[in-house]
C-alpha positions in Angstrom: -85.6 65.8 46.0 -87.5 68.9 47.3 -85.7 69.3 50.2 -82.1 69.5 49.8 -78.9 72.2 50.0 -75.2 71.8 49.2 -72.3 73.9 50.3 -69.2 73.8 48.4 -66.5 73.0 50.0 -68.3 70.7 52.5 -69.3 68.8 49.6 -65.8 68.2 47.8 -64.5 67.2 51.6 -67.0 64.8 51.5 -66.3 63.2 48.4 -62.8 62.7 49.5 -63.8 60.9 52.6 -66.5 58.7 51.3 -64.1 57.7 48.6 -62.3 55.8 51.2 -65.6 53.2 51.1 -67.5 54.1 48.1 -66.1 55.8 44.9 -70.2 55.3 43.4 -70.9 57.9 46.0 -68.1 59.9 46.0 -68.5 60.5 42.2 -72.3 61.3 42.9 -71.3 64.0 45.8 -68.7 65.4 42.7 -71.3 65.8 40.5 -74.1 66.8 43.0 -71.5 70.0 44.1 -70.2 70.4 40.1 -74.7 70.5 38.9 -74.9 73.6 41.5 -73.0 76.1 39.2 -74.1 78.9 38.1 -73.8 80.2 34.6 -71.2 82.6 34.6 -69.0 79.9 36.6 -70.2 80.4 40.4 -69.7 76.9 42.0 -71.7 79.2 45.1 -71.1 78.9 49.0 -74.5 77.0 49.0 -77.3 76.1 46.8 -80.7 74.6 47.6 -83.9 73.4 45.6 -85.4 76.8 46.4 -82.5 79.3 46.4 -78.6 80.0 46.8 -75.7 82.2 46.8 -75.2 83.4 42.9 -73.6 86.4 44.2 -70.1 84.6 46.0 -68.7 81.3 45.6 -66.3 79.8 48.1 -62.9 78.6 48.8 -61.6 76.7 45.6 -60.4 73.2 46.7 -62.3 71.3 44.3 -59.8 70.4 41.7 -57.4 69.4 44.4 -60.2 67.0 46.1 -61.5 65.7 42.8 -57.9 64.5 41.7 -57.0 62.9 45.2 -60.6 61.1 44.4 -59.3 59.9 40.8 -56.3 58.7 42.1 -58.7 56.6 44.8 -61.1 55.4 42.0 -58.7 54.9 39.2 -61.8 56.1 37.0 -61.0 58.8 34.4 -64.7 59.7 34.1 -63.9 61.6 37.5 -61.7 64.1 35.5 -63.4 63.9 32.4 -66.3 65.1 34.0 -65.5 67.5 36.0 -62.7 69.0 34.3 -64.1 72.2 32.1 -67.0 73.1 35.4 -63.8 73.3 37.2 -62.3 74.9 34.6 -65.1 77.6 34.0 -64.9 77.8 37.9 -61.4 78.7 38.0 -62.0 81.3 34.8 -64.9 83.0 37.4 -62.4 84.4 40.1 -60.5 86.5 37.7 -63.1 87.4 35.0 -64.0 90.9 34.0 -66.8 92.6 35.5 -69.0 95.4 33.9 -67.0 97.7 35.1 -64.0 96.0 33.6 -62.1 94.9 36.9 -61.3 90.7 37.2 -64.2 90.0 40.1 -62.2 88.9 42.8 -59.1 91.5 41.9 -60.2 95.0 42.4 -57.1 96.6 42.6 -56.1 95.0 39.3 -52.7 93.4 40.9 -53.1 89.7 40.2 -53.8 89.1 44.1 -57.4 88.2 44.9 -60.1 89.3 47.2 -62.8 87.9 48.9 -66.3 89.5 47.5 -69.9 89.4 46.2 -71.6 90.7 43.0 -74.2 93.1 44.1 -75.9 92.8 41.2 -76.3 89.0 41.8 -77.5 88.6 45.1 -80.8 86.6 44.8 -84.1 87.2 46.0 -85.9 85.8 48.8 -82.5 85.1 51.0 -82.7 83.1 54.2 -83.1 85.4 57.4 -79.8 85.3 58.1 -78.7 86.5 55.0 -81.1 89.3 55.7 -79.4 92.9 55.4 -75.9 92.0 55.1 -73.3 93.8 53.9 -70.6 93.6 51.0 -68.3 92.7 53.9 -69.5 90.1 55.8 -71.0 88.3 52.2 -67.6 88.4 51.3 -66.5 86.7 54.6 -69.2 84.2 54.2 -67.2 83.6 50.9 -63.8 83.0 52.4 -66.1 80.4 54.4 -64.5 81.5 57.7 -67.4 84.1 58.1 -66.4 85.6 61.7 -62.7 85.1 61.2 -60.6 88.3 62.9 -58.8 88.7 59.6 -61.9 90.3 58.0 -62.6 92.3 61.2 -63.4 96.0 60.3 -61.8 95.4 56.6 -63.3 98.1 54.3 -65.8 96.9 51.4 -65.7 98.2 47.9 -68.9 98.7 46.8 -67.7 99.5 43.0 -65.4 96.3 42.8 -67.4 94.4 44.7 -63.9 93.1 47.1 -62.4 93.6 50.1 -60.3 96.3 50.1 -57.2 93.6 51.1 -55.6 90.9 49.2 -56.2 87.8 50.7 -53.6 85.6 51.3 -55.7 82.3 51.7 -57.8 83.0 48.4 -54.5 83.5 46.3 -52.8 80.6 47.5 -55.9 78.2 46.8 -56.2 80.1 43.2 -52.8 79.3 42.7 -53.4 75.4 44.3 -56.1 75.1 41.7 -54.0 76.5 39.0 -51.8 73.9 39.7 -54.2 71.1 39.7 -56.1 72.2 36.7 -52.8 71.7 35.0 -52.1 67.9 36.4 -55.5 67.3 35.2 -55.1 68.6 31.7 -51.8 66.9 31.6 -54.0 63.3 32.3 -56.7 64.5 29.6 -54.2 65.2 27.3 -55.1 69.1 26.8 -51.5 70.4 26.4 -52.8 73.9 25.9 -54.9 74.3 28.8 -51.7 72.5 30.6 -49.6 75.1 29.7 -52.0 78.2 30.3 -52.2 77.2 33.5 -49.1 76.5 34.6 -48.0 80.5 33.6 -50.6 81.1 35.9 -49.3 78.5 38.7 -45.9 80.6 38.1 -47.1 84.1 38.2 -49.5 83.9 40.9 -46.1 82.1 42.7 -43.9 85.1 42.2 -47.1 87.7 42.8 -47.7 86.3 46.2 -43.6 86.0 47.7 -43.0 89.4 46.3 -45.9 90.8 47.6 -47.4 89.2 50.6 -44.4 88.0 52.4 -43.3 90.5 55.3 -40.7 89.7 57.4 -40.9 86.0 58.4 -44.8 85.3 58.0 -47.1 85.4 54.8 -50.1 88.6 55.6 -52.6 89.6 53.9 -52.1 93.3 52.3 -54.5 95.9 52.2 -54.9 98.0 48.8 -52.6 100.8 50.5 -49.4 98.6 51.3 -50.1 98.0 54.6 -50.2 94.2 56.6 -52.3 93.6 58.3 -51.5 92.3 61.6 -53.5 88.8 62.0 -52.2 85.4 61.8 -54.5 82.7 60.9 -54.4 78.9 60.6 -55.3 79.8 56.8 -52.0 81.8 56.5 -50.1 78.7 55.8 -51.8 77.8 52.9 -49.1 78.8 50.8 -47.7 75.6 52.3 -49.9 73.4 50.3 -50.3 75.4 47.1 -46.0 75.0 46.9 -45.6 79.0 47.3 -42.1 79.1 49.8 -39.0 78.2 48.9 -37.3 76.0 51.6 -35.9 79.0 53.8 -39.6 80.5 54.2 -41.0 77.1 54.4 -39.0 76.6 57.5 -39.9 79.9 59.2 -43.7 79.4 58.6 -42.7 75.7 60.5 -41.5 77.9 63.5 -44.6 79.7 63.5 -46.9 77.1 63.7 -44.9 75.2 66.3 -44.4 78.4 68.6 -46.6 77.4 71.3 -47.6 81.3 72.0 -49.2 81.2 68.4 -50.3 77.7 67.4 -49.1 74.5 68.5 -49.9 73.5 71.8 -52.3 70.1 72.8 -55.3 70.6 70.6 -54.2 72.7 66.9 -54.8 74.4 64.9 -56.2 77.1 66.6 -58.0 79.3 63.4 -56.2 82.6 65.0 -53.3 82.6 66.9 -53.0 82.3 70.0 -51.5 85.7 70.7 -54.7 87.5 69.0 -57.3 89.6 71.2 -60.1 87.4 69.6 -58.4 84.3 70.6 -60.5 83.8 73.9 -63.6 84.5 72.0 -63.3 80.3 71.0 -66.7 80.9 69.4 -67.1 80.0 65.4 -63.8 80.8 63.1 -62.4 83.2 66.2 -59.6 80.2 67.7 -61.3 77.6 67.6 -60.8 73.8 65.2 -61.8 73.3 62.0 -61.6 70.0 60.5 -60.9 71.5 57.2 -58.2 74.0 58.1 -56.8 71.2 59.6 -56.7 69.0 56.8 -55.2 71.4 54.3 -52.3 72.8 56.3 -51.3 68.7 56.7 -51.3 68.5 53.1 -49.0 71.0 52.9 -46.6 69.9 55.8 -46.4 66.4 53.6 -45.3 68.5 50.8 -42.7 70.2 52.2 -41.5 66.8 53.7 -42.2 68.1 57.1 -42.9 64.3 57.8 -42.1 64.3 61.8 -44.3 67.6 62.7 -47.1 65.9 59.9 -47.2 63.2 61.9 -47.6 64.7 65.6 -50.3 66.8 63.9 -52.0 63.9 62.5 -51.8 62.2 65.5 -53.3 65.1 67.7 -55.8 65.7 64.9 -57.5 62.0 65.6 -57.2 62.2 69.1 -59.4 65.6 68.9 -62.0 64.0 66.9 -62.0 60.8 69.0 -62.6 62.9 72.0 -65.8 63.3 71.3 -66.6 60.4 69.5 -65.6 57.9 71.8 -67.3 59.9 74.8 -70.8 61.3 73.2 -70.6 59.0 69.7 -70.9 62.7 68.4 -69.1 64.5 65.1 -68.3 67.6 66.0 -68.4 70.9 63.6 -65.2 72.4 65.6 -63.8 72.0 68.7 -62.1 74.3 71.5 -58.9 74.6 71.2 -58.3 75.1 75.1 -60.1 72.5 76.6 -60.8 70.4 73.3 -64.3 70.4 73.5 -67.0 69.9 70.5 -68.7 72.8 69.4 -71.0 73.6 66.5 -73.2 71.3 64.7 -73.3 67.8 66.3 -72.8 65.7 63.4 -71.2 67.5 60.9 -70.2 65.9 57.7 -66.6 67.0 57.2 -66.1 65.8 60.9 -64.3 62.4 59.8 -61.5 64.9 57.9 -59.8 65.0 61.1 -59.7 60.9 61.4 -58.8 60.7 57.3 -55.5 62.8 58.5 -54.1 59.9 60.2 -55.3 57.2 58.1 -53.0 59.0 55.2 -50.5 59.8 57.5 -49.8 56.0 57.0 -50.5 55.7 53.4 -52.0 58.1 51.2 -51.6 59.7 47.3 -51.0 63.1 46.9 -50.5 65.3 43.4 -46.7 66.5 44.9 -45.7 62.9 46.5 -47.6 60.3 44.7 -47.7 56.9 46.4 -46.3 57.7 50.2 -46.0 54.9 53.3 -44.9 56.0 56.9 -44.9 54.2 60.1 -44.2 57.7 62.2 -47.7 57.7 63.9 -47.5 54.1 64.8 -46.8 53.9 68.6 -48.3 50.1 68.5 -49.4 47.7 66.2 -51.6 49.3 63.1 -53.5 47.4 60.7 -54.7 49.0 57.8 -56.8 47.0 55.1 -58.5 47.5 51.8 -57.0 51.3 51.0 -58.0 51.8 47.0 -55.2 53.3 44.9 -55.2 53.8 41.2 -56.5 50.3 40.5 -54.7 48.4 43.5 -55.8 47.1 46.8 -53.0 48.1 49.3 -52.6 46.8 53.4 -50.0 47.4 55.4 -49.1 47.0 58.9 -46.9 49.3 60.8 -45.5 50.2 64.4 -42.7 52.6 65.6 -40.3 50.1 64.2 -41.4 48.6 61.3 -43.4 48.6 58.3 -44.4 45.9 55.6 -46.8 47.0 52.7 -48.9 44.6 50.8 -50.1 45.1 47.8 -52.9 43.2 46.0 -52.4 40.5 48.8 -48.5 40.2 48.0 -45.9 41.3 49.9 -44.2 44.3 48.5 -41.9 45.9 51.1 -40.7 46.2 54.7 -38.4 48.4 56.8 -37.5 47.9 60.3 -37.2 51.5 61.6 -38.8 54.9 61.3 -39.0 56.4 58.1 -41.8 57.4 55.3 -41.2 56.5 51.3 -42.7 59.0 48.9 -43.1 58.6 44.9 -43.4 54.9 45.2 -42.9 53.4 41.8 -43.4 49.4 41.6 -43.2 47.1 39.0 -42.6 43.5 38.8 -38.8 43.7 38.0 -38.0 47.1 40.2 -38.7 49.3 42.8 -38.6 53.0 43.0 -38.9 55.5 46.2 -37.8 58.7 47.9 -37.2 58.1 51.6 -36.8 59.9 54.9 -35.1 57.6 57.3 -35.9 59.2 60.8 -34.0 56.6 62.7 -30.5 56.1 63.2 -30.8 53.4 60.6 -33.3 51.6 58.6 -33.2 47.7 57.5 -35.0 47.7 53.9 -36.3 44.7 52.4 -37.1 45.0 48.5 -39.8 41.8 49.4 -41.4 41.3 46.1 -38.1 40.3 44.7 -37.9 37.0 47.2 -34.0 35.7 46.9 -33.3 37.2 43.5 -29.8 39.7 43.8 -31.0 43.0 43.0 -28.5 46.2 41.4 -29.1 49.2 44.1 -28.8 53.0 43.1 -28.8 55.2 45.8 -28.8 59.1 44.6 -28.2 58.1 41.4 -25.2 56.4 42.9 -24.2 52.8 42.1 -23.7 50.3 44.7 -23.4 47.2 42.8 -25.4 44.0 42.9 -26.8 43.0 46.6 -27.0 39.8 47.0 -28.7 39.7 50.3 -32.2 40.2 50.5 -31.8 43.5 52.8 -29.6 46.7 52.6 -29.1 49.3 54.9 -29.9 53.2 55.1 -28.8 55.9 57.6 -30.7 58.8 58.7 -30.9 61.1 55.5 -33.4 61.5 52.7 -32.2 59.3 49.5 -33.7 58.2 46.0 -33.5 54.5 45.8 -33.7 52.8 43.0 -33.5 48.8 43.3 -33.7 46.5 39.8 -33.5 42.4 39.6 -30.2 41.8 38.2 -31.0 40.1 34.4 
């Protein structure tokens, strides 16, 4: 109990991935992370029995992690405790400093900024905290500390920011608006849902009107100028729900330009095109298992399903590299040549191996209950996956998939295709789906022979008296109901 130290978002990552086996411990990681706050609302980069950051927190993913967890664990104590640390941490980023600024906006325009309260930096720091400056404690912050998007960015002393809105630190303030609000919508706190969903709007419109340029999300220094880096972080936007569908799709042909970021091993954390690129030392191109997880999350969202799933896939095979080889759990890896790098066993390691496991079946705030069989190139079996208070299994290849639920048979296509929004009761079944084969043979299982009334797009298509219907290559709502 002497000896310990927590850093933020490592810890929510690893609640998420212990939850998989253990929802005791993944509550106890929630509330280990969620105990190391700080008074005026600091959930800091890291804290230790003996000292810690008070002066700069770090990226704000918790809400988003701790709801993916509640939806795992079906316990509402998740939320109820967490909610108003979370809450005060979310309050922290924009709240006024002496000098009357928000904290992490010191040009006042709603955007944030990466920073550090001077006047909060504690005593006795570890030696390699040891004479830094406002700029690179504000990178440590952004927890990307070398990253080439910070590279040479001026400090302000007085506000205590960067001197550049920060595209990754809005979107995830925006994310965590959003969450916040799904949470308070579960607790029942209408006013907090609504307060935040203003914010969830204006930090929307803040962010497309100010930090798109051209064809690509940048961040913006105070004086109107882009800056000229792409990052891996640069599609958060993605996952925080920012583009509409046009700019979606051009962010898409970013990341799959193989001069910027795709290519065998992604995502590279700068683009392939950058100077530091070859530097493949620490945030400066090479693989986080982080960064990788949260631009999937928001590929899913944007029902991006096919490029989701190559990403998935290449994701695993990176961590497996190593694993399989060395039995080894790699901080990051190369990008080039796909080699580990960094600490040897690293805790949020595993994130790139729970990418494919919910590439096949997963819960998500934007999709609820989602199935796919894209990954599948053989036979998968996939047992025992906890979801708000069921046991699911399923077994998939590249041309069909049947989904069990508490031991029973639910569903099964023969085809390729992934169902989203999954409602299921005992007298109907509910589900967006993207049918990525010519054609998809459905079978509404749990309702053995019964004939069964069919909506497709809110369409009609009569009582089906087969126990199978067909699908074409599209995305529909389906809608299927025992005929009484």
């Amino acid at each position: 109990p002497d000896i310990w130290t927590i850093f933020e978002w490592d810890a929510f990552f690893n609640a998420l991935e212990v939850s998989i086996e253990n929802c005791r411990l993944a509550k106890q990681e929630i509330e280990a992370v969620l105990d190391c706050q700080y008074p005026w609302g600091n959930i800091p980069n890291w804290r230790s029995a003996h000292n810690g950051s008070p002066d700069r927190s770090q990226l704000p993913v918790g809400s988003f992690n701790v709801l993916k967890v509640y939806y795992k664990c079906n316990d509402i104590t998740i939320l109820e405790k967490s909610y108003e640390r979370l809450k005060k941490w979310n309050e922290f980023w924009k709240a006024p400093r002496k000098n009357g600024f928000p904290r992490r906006d010191g040009n006042n325009d709603g955007l944030l900024e990466w920073g550090s309260d001077e006047d909060k930096i504690a005593k006795g720091v570890p030696k390699w905290e040891r004479g830094a400056d406002g700029r690179q404690r504000a990178a440590w912050e952004s927890g990307q500390d070398d990253l080439p998007n910070f590279d040479n960015v001026p400090f302000d002393n007085e506000k205590g920011t960067l001197k550049m809105n920060c595209i990754d630190l809005s979107s995830l303030y925006t994310l965590d608006c959003e969450m916040l609000m799904k949470i308070a919508e579960i607790l029942g706190k209408e006013e907090d849902k609504a307060k935040f969903k203003k914010e969830y709007e204006e930090m929307k419109k803040r962010i497309n009107e100010m930090m798109w340029n051209r064809d690509f999300y940048y961040d913006k220094f105070w004086d109107g100028k882009f800056s000229i880096h792409k990052a891996s972080s640069n599609f958060y936007p993605l996952l925080a729900g920012i583009p509409d569908e046009k700019r979606a799709k051009l962010l898409l042909f970013h990341l799959l330009n193989e001069k910027e970021f795709w290519g065998e091993y992604v995502i590279p954390t700068i683009s392939r095109d950058n100077p530091a690129f070859k530097d493949q030392q620490y945030w400066r191109g090479t693989i986080w298992p982080p960064t990788n997880y949260l631009v999937y999350q928001g590929l899913k969202r944007y029902k991006f399903d096919e490029v989701a799933s190559k990403f998935a896939i290449k994701s695993a095979k990176l961590f497996l590299k190593s694993w399989k080889k060395y039995r080894l759990c790699r901080e990051n890896y190369n990008s080039i040549t796909g080699k580990g790098g960094g600490q040897r066993y690293q805790s949020w390691g595993p994130l790139f191996a729970l990418i494919l496991l919910e590439d096949f079946i997963d819960y998500t705030p934007f999709e609820g209950l989602r199935v796919g069989n894209l990954s599948a190139s053989r036979e998968n079996r996939i047992e025992n996956i906890r979801i708000k208070g069921k046991t699911y299994d399923l077994i998939a290849d590249k041309n069909k998939l049947i989904l069990y639920r508490n031991g029973k048979e639910i569903l099964r296509f023969y085809g390729r295709g992934v169902l989203r929004n999954i409602g299921i009761n005992k007298n109907f079944l509910l589900f967006e789906i993207n049918v990525l084969s010519e054609s998809i043979k459905f079978y509404p299982s749990f309702l053995k022979k019964f004939p069964f009334n069919l909506l497709i797009n809110n369409e009609r298509k009569g009582v089906i008296k087969k126990e199978y219907f067909y699908l074409k290559r599209g995305y529909y709502k389906v809608e299927i109901k025992i005929k009484m």
